[in-house]
C-alpha positions in Angstrom: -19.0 -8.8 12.7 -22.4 -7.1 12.6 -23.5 -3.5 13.2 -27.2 -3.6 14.2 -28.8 -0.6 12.8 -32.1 1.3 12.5 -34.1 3.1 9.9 -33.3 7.3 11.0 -34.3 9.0 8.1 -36.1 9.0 4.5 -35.0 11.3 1.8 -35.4 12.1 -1.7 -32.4 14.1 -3.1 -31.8 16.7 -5.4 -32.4 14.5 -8.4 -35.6 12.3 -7.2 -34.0 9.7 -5.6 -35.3 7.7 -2.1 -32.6 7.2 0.3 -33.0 5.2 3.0 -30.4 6.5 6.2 -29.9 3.4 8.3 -28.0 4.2 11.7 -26.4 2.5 14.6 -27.2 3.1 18.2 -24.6 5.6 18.9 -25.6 7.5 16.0 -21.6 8.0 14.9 -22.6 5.7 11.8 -24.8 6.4 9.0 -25.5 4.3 5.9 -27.6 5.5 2.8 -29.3 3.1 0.8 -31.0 4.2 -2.5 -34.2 2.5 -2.7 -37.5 2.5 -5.5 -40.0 4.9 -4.7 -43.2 1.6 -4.0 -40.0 0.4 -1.3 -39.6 4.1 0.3 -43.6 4.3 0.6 -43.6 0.9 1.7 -41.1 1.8 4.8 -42.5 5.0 5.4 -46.0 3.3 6.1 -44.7 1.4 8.6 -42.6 3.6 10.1 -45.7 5.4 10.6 -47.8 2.9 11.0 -50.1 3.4 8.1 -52.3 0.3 7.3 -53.6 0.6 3.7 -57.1 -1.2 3.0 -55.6 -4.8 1.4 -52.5 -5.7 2.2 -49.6 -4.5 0.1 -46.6 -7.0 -0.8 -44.3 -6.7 2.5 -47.6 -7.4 4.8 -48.0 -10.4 2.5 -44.9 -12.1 3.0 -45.0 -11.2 6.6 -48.2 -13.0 6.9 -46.7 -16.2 4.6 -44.1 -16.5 7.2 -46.0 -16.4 10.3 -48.5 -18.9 8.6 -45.9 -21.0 8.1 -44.6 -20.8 11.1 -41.5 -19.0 11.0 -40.1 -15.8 12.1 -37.9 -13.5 10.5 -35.0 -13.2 12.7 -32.7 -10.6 11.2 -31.6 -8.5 8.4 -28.1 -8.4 7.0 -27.0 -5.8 4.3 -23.7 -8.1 3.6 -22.0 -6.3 0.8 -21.9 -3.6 -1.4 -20.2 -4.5 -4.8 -20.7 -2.5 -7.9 -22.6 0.3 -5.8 -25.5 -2.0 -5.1 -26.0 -3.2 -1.5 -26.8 -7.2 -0.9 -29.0 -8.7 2.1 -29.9 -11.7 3.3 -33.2 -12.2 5.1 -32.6 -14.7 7.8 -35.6 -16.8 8.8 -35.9 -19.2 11.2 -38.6 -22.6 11.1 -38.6 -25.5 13.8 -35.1 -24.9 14.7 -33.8 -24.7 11.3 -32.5 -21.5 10.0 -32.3 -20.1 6.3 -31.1 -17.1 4.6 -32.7 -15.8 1.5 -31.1 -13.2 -0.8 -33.3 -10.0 -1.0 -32.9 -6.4 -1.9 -32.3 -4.4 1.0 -35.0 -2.2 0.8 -37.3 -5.0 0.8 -35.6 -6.8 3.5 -36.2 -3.2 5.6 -39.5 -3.6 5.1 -40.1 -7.0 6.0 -37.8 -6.4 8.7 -40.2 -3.7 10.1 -43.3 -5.3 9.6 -41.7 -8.4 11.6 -40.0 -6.4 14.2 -36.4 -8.1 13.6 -33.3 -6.4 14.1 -31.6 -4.8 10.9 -27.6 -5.5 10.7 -25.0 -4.5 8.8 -21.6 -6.2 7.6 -18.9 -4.2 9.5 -16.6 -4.3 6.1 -19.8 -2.8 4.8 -20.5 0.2 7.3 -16.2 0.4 7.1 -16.5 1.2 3.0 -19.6 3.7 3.5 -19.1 5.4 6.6 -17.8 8.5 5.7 -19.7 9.0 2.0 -22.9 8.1 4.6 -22.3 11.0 7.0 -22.0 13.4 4.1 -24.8 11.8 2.1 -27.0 12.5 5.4 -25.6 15.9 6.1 -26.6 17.4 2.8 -29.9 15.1 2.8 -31.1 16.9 6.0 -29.7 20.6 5.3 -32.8 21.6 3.5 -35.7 22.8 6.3 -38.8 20.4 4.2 -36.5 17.4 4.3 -35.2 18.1 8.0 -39.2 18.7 9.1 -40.1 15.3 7.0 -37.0 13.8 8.6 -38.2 14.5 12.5 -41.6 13.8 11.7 -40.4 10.3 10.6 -37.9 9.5 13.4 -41.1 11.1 16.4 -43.6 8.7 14.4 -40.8 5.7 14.3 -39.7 6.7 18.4 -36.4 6.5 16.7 -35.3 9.2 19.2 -35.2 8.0 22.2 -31.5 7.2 21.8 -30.6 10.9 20.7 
């Protein structure tokens, strides 16, 4: 079973790191995702719409798929093993469907540029939920990173559901 999700939040934490707070509809599920500082940049542009002069790699392998013809359908983060999260990209070509392994925060930014849905492996959001609510409670209790946080989720219209 799979938990669609949606970027809420980026953070960086006490000791530099860029987390990446995915959650689902209801908002009663959280999931933190360290990610690479070019990755965080390249979701926050997104999220914000930020074009940059020449395109950076996520707008190029958005563009490869739609020149091929394809679309990227979906995201799944399928497993977390060894405190590293797994995804699949799932794109779809004249009927036929393939997954490709990916890092997730690449996946999240394809994902965005492609407008496809972002899911998560229930077993997944089961292992993480509660180490995700308190990863996003202490992410958000400083007032820069709660400001930075709003600004992101008003830009992103992530909102709406609150």
């Amino acid at each position: 079973m799979l938990v669609e999700m949606v970027v809420h939040a980026i953070a960086v934490d006490q000791g530099e790191q860029y987390i990446i707070v995915l959650r689902d509809a209801t908002h009663t599920r959280a999931l933190p995702i360290v990610v690479g500082a070019v990755e965080a940049r390249a979701i926050d542009n997104e999220l914000r719409r930020r074009r940059p002069p020449r395109p950076q790699t996520h707008d190029l392998l958005r563009d490869i798929v739609m020149s091929i013809e394809a679309q990227v359908r979906a995201v799944i983060i399928t497993e977390l093993r060894d405190q590293t999260y797994y995804a699949l990209v799932e794109i779809e070509r004249h009927g036929e469907t393939y997954q490709i392994d990916s890092r997730p925060s690449d996946a999240i930014a394809l994902a965005l540029r492609c407008r496809a849905p972002i899911y998560v492996s229930q077993d997944v959001v089961e292992d993480t939920t509660a180490a995700a609510e308190e990863a996003a409670r202490s992410a958000g209790s400083s007032p820069e990173i709660d400001e930075r946080f709003q600004q992101i989720i008003a830009d992103a219209g992530l909102n709406d559901a609150e």
